[in-house]
SEVEX-638305 format. One record per residue (C-alpha): x, y, z; residue number from 0. Coordinates in nm, 4 decimals, padded with zeros to 6 digits. Example, Ala and Ser with C-alpha at 12.3 -4.5 7.8 and 13.67 -1.06 7.14 Angstrom:
2
+----------+----------+----------+-----+
|       px |       py |       pz | num |
+----------+----------+----------+-----+
|  01.2300 | -00.4500 |  00.7800 |   0 |
|  01.3670 | -00.1060 |  00.7140 |   1 |
+----------+----------+----------+-----+
This chain:
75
+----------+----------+----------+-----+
|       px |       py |       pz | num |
+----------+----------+----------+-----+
|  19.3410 | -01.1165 | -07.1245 |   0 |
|  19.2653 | -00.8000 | -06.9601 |   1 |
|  19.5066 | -00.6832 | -06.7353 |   2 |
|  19.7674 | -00.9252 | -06.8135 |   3 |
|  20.1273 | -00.8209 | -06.9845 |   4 |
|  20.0441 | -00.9870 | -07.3630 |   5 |
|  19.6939 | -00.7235 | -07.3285 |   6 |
|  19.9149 | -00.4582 | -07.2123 |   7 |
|  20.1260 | -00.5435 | -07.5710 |   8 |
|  19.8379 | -00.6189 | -07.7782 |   9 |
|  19.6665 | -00.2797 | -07.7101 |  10 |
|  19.9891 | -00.0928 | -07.7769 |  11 |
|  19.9941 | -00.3228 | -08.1312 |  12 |
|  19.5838 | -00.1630 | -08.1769 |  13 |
|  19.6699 |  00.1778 | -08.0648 |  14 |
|  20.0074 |  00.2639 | -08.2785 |  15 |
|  19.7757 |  00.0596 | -08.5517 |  16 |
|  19.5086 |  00.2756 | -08.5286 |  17 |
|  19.6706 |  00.6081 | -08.4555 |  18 |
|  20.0229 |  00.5672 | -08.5711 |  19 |
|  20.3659 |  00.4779 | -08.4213 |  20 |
|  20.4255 |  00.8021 | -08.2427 |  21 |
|  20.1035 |  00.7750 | -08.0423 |  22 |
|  20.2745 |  00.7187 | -07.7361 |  23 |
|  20.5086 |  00.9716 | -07.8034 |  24 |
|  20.2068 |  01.2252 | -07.8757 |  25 |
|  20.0463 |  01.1485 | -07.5877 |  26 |
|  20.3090 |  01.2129 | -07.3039 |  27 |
|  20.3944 |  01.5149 | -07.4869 |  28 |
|  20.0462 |  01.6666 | -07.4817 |  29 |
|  20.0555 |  01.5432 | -07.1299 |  30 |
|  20.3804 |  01.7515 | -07.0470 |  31 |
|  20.2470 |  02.0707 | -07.2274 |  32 |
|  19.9382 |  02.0541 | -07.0471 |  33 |
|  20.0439 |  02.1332 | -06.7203 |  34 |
|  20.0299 |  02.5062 | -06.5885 |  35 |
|  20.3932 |  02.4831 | -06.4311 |  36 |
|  20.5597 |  02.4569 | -06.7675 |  37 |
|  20.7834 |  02.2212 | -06.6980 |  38 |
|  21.0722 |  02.0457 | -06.9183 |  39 |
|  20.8007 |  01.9943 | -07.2325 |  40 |
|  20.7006 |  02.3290 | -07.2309 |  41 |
|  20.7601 |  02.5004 | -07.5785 |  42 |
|  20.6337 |  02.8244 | -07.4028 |  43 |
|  20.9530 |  03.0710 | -07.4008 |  44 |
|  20.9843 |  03.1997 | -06.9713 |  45 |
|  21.1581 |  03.4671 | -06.8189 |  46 |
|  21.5233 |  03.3378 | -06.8941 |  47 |
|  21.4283 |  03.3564 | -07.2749 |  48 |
|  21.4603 |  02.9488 | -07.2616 |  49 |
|  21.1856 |  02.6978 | -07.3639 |  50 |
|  21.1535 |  02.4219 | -07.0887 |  51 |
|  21.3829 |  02.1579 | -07.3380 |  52 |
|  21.6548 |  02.3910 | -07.3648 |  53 |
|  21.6425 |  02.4385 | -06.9467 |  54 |
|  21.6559 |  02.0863 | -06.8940 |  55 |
|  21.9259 |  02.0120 | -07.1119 |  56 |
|  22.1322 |  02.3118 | -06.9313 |  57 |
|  22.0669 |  02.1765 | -06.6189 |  58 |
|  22.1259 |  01.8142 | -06.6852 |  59 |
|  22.5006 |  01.9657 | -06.8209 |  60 |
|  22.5452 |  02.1245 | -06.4760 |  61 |
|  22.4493 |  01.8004 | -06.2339 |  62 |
|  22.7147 |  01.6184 | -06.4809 |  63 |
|  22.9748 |  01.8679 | -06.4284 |  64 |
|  22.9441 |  01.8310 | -06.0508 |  65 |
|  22.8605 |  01.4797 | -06.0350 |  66 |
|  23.0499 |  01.3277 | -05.7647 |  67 |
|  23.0714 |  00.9689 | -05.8835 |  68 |
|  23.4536 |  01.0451 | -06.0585 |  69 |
|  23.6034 |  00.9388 | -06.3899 |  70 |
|  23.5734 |  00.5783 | -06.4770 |  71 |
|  23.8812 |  00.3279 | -06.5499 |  72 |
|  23.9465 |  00.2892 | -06.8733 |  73 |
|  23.9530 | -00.1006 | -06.9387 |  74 |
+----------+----------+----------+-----+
Protein backbone atom coordinates (compact mmCIF):
# COMPACT_ATOMS: atom_id res chain seq x y z
CA UNK A 1 0.00 0.00 0.00
CA UNK A 2 3.00 2.08 -0.01
CA UNK A 3 2.93 4.83 -2.17
CA UNK A 4 -0.58 4.64 -3.10
CA UNK A 5 -3.33 7.55 -2.12
CA UNK A 6 -5.35 5.25 0.79
CA UNK A 7 -1.28 4.95 2.43
CA UNK A 8 -0.88 8.53 1.87
CA UNK A 9 -4.45 8.79 4.15
CA UNK A 10 -3.75 6.06 6.43
CA UNK A 11 -0.39 7.55 7.61
CA UNK A 12 -1.95 10.96 8.09
CA UNK A 13 -4.83 8.80 10.30
CA UNK A 14 -1.26 7.23 12.40
CA UNK A 15 0.48 10.48 12.52
CA UNK A 16 -2.40 13.04 13.87
CA UNK A 17 -3.10 9.63 16.08
CA UNK A 18 0.07 9.51 17.42
CA UNK A 19 1.06 13.14 17.65
CA UNK A 20 -2.17 14.99 17.60
CA UNK A 21 -4.42 16.79 15.04
CA UNK A 22 -2.27 19.83 14.58
CA UNK A 23 0.76 17.78 13.54
CA UNK A 24 0.62 18.91 10.17
CA UNK A 25 0.04 22.23 11.15
CA UNK A 26 3.23 22.03 13.56
CA UNK A 27 5.24 20.80 11.14
CA UNK A 28 5.01 23.39 8.20
CA UNK A 29 5.23 25.94 10.78
CA UNK A 30 8.54 24.79 12.23
CA UNK A 31 9.39 24.42 8.62
CA UNK A 32 8.59 28.21 7.86
CA UNK A 33 10.46 29.45 11.05
CA UNK A 34 13.37 27.55 10.20
CA UNK A 35 14.52 29.27 7.35
CA UNK A 36 17.24 32.13 7.68
CA UNK A 37 15.25 34.56 5.26
CA UNK A 38 12.41 35.00 7.70
CA UNK A 39 9.86 34.81 5.58
CA UNK A 40 5.87 35.11 6.09
CA UNK A 41 6.10 32.51 9.36
CA UNK A 42 8.64 34.34 10.92
CA UNK A 43 7.59 35.53 14.51
CA UNK A 44 11.03 37.34 14.55
CA UNK A 45 10.12 41.27 14.67
CA UNK A 46 12.53 43.02 11.31
CA UNK A 47 13.44 46.35 10.56
CA UNK A 48 9.81 47.69 9.77
CA UNK A 49 8.87 46.68 13.45
CA UNK A 50 6.49 43.88 11.65
CA UNK A 51 6.61 40.08 12.28
CA UNK A 52 6.57 38.20 8.85
CA UNK A 53 2.39 37.40 9.43
CA UNK A 54 1.61 40.88 9.87
CA UNK A 55 3.84 41.73 6.40
CA UNK A 56 2.06 39.27 4.52
CA UNK A 57 -1.23 40.20 5.45
CA UNK A 58 -0.25 44.02 4.50
CA UNK A 59 0.88 43.02 1.38
CA UNK A 60 -1.81 40.62 0.39
CA UNK A 61 -4.25 44.02 1.21
CA UNK A 62 -2.15 45.97 -1.33
CA UNK A 63 -2.14 43.26 -4.49
CA UNK A 64 -6.12 43.32 -3.71
CA UNK A 65 -6.37 46.95 -3.87
CA UNK A 66 -4.66 46.99 -7.26
CA UNK A 67 -5.91 43.85 -8.56
CA UNK A 68 -6.86 44.34 -12.04
CA UNK A 69 -9.50 41.66 -12.45
CA UNK A 70 -12.58 44.49 -11.60
CA UNK A 71 -15.71 44.23 -9.48
CA UNK A 72 -17.85 41.24 -10.04
CA UNK A 73 -21.72 41.31 -11.18
CA UNK A 74 -23.85 41.01 -8.65
CA UNK A 75 -26.31 38.07 -9.61
Amino acid sequence: MAGTSAGGKRAAETNKKLHGADFYRNIGRKGGQNGTTGGFASEKVGEDGLTGRQRASLAGAKGGKISKRGRTAKK
